[in-house]
N, C-alpha and C positions, 0 to 999 in steps of 0.2 A: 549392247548394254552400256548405259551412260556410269561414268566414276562420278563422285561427291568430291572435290576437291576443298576442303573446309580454308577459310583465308581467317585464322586467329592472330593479323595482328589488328590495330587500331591506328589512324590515320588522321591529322588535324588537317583540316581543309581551313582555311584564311580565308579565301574570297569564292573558291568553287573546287566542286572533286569530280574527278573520270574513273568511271570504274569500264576496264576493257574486260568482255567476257571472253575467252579463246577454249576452241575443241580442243578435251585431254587427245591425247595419241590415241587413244584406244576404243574413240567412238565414234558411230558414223554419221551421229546425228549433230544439229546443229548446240549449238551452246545453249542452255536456258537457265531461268533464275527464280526460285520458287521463293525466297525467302533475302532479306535484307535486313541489317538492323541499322536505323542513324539513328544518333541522339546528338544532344549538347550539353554540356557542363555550365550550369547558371554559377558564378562566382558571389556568395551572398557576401554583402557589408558586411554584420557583423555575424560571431557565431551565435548558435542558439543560446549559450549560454557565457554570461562573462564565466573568462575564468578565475577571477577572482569575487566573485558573490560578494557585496556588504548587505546583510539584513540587521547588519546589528542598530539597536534602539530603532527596531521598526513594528515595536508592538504585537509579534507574535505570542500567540499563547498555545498551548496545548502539546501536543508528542512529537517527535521528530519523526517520520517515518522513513519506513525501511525502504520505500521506494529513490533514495537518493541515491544508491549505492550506484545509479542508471548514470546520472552522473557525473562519469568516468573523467572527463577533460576538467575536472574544479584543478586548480593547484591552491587555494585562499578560501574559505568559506568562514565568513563572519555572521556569528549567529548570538555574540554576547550585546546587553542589555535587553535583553526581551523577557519573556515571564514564560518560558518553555517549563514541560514538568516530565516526568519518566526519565529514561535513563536516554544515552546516545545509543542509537543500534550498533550493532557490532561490524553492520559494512560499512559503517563509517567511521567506527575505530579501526577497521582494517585498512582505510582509505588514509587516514592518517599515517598509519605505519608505513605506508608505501609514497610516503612524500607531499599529501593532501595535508597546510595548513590549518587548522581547527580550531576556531577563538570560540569558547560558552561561558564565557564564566559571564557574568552579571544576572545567571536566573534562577531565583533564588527556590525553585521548586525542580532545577535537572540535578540529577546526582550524575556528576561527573566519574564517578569510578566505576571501573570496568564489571565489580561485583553487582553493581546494582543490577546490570542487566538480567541476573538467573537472579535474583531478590525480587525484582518488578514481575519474572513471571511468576512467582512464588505467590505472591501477594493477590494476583488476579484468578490465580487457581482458589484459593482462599474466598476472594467477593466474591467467586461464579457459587460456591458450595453455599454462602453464610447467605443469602438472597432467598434460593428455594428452602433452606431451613427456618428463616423466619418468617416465609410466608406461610410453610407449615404450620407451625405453631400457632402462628396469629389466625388460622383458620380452626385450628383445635379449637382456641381458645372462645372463638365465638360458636362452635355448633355447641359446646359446654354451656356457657352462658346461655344460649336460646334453649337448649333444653332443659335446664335449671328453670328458667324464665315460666314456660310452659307446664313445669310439675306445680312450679310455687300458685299459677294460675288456677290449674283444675283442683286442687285442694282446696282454694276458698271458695270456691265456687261450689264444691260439693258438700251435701247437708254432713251432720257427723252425727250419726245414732243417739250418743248418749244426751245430746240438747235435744232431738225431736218428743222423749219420752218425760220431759219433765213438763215441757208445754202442756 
């Protein structure tokens, strides 16, 4: 019976690498190699992301989303002069707290305070309800009208006794 001798460390080869296979003590067979792993470490220019972001006065509009919390390496994010609206999400008041820079002021639809964010969902709980209630209505409102419409019709259209008997 052959041993698995596992080799966990990692080895930088410069110009070329030897790997010697040797029989453990314990087998009779010769050395074999079912499995190998090589790689290489690509060194990129720059990171994926600066870590100081400027998007300020760069014409954003709309909500910050909560997918930034992803990333983790900002230490700067400028995000003032822009026309942003909602609140800051909360991973990135927490991003702040933990050393994360954070410039919004110049947009004059984000509410910077931390309340806003349980008020913003407040408010969308309220649009999702106020939607299907007025489109209730507004549909009330026209099957009433069309059947209004329909009585006021057949009634002039139908003779009335007391005129047929004077003719």
């Amino acid at each position: 019976m052959a041993d698995t001798v596992p080799i966990r460390t990692s080895t930088k080869c410069d110009v070329s690498c030897s790997l010697d296979l040797t029989r453990t003590k314990s087998s009779t067979l010769p050395p074999s190699c079912n499995a190998i792993e090589v790689f290489g470490v690509l060194q990129l220019l720059q990171s994926e992301t600066d870590k100081n972001d400027d998007f300020s006065n760069f014409g954003l509009n709309g909500t910050i989303s909560r997918d930034i919390q992803y990333l983790n390496q900002l230490q700067k994010l400028n995000l003032s002069g822009n026309n942003l609206s909602g609140s800051i999400p909360q991973s990135l008041r927490n991003m702040a707290n933990n050393g994360l820079t954070l410039l919004a002021n110049g947009n004059p639809n984000l509410c910077l305070d931390p309340s806003c964010e349980s008020e913003a969902g407040h408010g969308n709980n309220i649009k999702k309800l106020l939607v299907p209630i007025l489109a209730s209505a507004a549909s009330v409102g026209i099957i009433t009208a069309v059947l209004l419409l329909i009585i006021l019709f057949f009634r002039k259209k139908r003779p009335q006794k007391g005129k047929l008997e004077d003719k």
